[in-house]
C-alpha positions in Angstrom: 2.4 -17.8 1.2 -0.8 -15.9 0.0 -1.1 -15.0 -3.5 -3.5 -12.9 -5.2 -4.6 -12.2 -9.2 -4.7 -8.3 -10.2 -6.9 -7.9 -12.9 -6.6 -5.9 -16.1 -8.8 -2.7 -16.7 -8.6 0.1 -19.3 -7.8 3.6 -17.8 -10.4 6.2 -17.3 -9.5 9.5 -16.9 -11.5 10.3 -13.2 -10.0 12.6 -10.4 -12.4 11.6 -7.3 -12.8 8.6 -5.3 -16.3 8.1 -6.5 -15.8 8.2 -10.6 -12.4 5.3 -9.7 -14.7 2.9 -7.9 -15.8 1.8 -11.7 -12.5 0.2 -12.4 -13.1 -1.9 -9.1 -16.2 -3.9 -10.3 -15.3 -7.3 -10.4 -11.6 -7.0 -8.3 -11.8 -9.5 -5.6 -11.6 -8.0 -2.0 -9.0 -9.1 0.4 -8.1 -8.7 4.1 -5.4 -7.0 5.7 -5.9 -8.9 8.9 -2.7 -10.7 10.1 -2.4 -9.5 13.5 1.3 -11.4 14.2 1.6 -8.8 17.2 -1.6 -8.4 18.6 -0.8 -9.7 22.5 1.1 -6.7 22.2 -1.0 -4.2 20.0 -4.8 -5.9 20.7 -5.7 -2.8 18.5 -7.4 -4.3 15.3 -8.6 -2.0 12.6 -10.9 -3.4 10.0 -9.0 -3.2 6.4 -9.8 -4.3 3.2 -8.4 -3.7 -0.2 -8.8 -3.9 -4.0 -5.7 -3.6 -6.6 -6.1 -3.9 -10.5 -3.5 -2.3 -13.1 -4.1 -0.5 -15.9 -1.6 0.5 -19.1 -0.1 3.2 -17.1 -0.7 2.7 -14.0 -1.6 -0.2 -10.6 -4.5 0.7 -8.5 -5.0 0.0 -4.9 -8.2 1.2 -3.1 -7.9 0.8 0.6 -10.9 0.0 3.0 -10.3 1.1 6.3 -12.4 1.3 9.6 -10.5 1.9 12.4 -11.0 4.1 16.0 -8.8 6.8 15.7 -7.4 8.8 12.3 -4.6 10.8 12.5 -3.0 12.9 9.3 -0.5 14.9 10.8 2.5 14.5 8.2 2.0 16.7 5.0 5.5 16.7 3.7 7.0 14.2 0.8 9.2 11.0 3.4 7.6 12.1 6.6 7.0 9.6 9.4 3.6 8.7 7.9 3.9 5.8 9.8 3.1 7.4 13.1 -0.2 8.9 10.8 -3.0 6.3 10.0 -1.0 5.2 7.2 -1.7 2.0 4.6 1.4 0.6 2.9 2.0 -1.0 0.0 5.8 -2.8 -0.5 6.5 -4.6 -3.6 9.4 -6.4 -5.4 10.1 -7.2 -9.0 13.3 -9.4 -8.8 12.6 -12.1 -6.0 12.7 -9.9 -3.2 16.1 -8.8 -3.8 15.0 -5.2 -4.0 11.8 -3.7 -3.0 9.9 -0.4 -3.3 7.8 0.4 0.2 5.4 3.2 -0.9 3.5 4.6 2.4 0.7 6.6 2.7 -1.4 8.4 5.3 -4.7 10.1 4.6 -3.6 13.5 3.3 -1.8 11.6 0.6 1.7 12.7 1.8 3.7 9.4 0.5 7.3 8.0 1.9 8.8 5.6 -0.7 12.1 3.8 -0.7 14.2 1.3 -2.7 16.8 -1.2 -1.9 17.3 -4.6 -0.2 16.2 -5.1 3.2 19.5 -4.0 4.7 18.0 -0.1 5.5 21.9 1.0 5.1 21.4 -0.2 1.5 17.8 1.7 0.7 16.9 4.9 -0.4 14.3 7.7 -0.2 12.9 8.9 -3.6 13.1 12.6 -4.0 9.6 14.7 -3.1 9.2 14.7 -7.2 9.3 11.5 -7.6 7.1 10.7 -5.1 4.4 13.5 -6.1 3.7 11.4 -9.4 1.4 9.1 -7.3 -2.1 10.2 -6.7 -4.0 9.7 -4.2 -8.2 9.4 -4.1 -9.8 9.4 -0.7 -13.1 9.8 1.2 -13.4 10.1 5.2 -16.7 9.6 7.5 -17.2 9.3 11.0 -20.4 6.9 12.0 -21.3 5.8 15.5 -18.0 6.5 16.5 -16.2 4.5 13.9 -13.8 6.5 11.9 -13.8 5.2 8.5 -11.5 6.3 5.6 -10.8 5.1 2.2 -8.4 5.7 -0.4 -7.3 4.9 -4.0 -3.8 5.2 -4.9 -3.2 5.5 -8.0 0.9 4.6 -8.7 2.3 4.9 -12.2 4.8 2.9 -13.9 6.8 6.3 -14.5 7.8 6.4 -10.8 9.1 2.7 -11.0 10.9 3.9 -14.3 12.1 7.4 -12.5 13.9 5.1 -9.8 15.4 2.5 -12.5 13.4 0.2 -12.8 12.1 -0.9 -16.0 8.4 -2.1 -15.5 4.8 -1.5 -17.8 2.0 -3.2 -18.1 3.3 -5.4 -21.2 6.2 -6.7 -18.8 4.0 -7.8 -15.8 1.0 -9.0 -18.1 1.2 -13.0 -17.5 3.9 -12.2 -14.8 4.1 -12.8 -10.5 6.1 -10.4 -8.3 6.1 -10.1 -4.7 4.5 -7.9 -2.5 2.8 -7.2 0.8 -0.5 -4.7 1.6 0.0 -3.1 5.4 -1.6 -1.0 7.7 -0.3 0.7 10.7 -0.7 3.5 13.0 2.7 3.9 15.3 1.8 7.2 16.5 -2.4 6.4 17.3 -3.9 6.1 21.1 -4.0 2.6 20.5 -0.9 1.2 17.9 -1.4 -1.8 15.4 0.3 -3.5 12.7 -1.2 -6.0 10.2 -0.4 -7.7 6.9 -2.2 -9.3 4.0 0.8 -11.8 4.1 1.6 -13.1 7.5 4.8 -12.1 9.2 7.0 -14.4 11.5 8.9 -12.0 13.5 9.0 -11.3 17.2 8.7 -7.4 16.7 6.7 -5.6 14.2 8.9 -4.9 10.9 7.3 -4.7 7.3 10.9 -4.7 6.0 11.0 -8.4 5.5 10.6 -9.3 1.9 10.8 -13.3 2.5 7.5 -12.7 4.2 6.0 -11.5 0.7 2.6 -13.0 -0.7 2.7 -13.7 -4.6 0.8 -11.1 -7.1 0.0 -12.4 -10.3 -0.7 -10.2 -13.2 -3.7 -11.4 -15.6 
């Protein structure tokens, strides 16, 4: 099992990609490059990411290079997944429950809570899911489509679901959690983890495959 430290920063008050990047300095940099599927999908996208927390709020900035982008979904619990989409799922009671917040490139965000039974989870409502923001830059060079991203998720929309979470509960703390990216709906399909996955078809729904994210 991976594990990872997210490191402390105060707030600043930016709304662009470029003026976030200062929280950054000094986050380590990690891969999203377990490819448990890849006889199947061969497709591998480059992706890196970054994730720090703040008093209100974690960060994740997403690093993506990839062939193809696609942003077709622009409504709250679309399939973003058929988009180029990055995921983030995490769990604050020992994977019993887990939040799996997915987003494609316009921003539009799917998020659900439960246990990994999907008869058991839940969408949050279009509101709910409007309180994260979303930071992102796109370019096209040689070819290469590369996009990245900041998210920006508040503890509110952990509290607006029921679950009680800030910064002063998670400082010294470990959860669980697992970075993604896929593209279901692309010319050429892939799925990869930060944390490996042992399963014969791809599936991000599988908490006991979570890494380990402490908070500083």
């Amino acid at each position: 099992m991976k594990n990872l430290t997210v490191k402390y920063v105060e707030q600043k008050q930016n709304n662009n990609y470029s003026g976030l990047l200062e929280i950054f300095k000094g986050a380590s940099v990690h891969a999203i490059a377990e490819a448990t599927w890849k006889d199947e999908y061969p497709d591998q996208p480059e992706v890196q990411f970054q994730i720090v927390y703040t008093s209100e709020a974690i960060f994740i900035h997403y690093m993506v290079r990839e062939d193809y982008i696609k942003a077709q979904y622009i409504r709250p619990n679309e399939a973003v997944w058929e988009d180029s989409c990055v995921e983030f799922f995490i769990s604050f009671d020992q994977k019993v429950h887990y939040y799996n917040i997915e987003m494609n490139p316009l921003g539009t965000g799917l998020v659900g809570y439960g246990t990994a039974d999907k008869d058991s989870r839940s969408r949050l409502t279009a509101e709910q899911i409007q309180q994260i923001n979303t930071y992102t830059e796109v370019s096209s060079i040689g070819g290469q489509k590369l996009w990245n991203t900041i998210l920006e998720v508040p503890f509110a929309l952990f509290a607006s679901a029921g679950t009680s979470v800030s910064a002063e509960s998670l400082k010294g703390q470990s959860v669980h959690a697992n970075f993604y990216k896929c593209g279901d709906g692309l010319p050429a399909p892939h799925f990869v983890s930060w944390n490996r996955i042992d399963f014969p078809t791809p599936n991000f729904h599988l908490p006991e495959f979570f890494g380990e994210v402490s908070f500083e």
